[in-house]
LOFI-523560 format. One record per residue (C-alpha): x, y, z; residue in one letter. Coordinates in steps of 0.25 Angstrom, whole numbers, padded with zeros to 4 digits, always signed. Layout:
REM LOFI-523560
XYZA;...
//
This chain:
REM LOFI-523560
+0150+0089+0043X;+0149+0078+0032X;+0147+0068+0042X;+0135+0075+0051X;+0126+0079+0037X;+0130+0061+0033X;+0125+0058+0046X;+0113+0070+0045X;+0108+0062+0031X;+0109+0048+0037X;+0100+0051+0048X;+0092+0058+0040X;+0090+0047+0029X;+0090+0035+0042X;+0077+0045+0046X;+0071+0046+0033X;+0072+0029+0031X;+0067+0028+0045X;+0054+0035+0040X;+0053+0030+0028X;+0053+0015+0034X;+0044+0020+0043X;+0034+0025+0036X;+0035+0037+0041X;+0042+0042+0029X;+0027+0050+0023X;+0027+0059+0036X;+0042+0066+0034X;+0038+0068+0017X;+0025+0076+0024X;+0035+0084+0031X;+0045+0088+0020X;+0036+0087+0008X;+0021+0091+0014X;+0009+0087+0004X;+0008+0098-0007X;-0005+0101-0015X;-0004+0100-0031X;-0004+0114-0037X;-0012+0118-0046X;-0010+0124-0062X;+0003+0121-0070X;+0013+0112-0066X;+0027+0120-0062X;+0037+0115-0063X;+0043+0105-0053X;+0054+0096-0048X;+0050+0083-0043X;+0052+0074-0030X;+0047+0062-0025X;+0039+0064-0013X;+0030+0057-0002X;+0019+0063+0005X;+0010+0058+0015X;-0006+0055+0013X;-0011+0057+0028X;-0025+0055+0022X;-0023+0042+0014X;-0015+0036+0026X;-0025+0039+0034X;-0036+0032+0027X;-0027+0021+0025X;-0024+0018+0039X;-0036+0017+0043X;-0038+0008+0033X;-0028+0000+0037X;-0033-0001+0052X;-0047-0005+0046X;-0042-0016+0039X;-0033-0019+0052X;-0021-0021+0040X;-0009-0025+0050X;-0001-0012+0046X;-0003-0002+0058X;-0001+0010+0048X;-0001+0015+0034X;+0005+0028+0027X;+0002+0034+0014X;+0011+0042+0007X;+0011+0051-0008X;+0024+0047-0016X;+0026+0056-0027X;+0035+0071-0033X;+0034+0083-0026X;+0034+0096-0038X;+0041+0103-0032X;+0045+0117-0037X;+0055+0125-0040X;+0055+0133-0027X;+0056+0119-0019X;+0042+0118-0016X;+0032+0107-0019X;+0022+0111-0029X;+0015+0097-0029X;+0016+0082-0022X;+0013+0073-0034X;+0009+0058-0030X;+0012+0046-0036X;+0009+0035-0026X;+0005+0033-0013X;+0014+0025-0003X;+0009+0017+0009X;+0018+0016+0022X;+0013+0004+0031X;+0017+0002+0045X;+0016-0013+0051X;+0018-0018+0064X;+0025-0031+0064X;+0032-0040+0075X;+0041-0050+0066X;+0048-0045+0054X;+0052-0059+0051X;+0038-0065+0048X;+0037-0059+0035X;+0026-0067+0031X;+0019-0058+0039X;+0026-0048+0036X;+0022-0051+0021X;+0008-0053+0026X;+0006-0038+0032X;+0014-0033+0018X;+0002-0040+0009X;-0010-0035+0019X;-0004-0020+0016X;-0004-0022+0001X;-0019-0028+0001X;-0023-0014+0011X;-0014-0006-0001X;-0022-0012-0012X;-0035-0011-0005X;-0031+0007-0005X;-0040+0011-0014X;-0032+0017-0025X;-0037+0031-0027X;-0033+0034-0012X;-0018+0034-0014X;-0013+0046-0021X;-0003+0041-0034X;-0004+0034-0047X;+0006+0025-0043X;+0005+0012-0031X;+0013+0017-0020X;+0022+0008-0012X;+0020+0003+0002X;+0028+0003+0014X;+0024-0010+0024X;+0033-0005+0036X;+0034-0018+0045X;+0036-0012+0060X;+0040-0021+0072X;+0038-0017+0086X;+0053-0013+0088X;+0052-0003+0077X;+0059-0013+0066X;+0054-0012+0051X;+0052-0018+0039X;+0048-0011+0028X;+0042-0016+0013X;+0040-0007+0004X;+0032-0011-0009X;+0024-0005-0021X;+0009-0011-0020X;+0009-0017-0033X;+0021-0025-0028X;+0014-0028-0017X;+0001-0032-0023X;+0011-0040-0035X;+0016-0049-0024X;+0004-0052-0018X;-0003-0055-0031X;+0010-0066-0034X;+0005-0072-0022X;+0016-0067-0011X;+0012-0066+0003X;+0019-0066+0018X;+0033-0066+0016X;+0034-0070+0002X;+0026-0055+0001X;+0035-0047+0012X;+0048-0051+0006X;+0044-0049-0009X;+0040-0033-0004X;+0051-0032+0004X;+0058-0034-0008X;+0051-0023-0016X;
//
């Protein structure tokens, strides 16, 4: 019995990894945790968790930005990061933001060049900087997720806060120089 619930967690965690590197992680948080609306009057008292939750409205606006300004990434995400409240009872009372995170997907045919690779990484931290800052819910930068995707399914992920981003580019790094300073991050 000990060895079917070890393999029953395994698979699960693998799944989970396999949608968080996807970036398709936002879509199973809407499922388990859907949005909630802020309630009104005193503040009860809650238990907090971490929490994401998708922002359907924000990416789409986003993605077409990103078609507009034909930026090589083929797709873009946006997510809420922040606490659930959540009540005595178990139920959520309120979703409260503090950043936004941005999921991008980027077809790619060598993972080797990663002087390309670093070139696609600073393109989508120019588009990031050029959001508008009162469109992403949260006081806080968020972190981005540059999903490099080869035709055979392979990935490569970097995953980076924006101000270490716009901090390397700004120290003059760019191609591969840039890619392996995020991939570091």
């Amino acid at each position: 019995m000990k060895r079917i619930i070890i393999i029953l967690v395994v698979l699960i965690l693998a799944a989970v990894a396999a949608l968080y590197f996807t970036g398709n992680l936002p879509q199973l948080a809407e499922l388990i945790s859907p949005q909630q609306q802020k309630s009104l009057g005193d503040d009860p008292q809650c238990s907090y968790g971490w929490a994401t939750q998708p922002l359907p409205e924000v990416t789409a606006e986003l993605q077409k930005k990103l078609i507009k300004f034909e930026i090589r990434a083929s797709e873009v995400a946006a997510a809420a990061y922040g606490e659930n409240c959540v009540l005595a009872d178990g139920s959520i009372d309120r979703f409260i933001t503090m950043q936004t995170d941005l999921y991008f997907k980027v077809p790619v045919t060598d993972f080797k060049d990663q002087d390309s690779l670093g070139r696609i990484a600073e393109e989508t931290i120019r588009f990031v900087e050029d959001i508008p800052k009162n469109t992403l819910p949260g006081p806080q930068e968020g972190y981005i997720q540059v999903n490099f995707i080869s035709s055979a399914g392979e990935m490569q992920s970097l995953w980076f806060r924006l101000a270490d981003g716009r901090s390397a580019i700004g120290d003059g790094l760019e191609g591969a120089a840039l890619y392996e300073y995020l991939m570091d991050r």
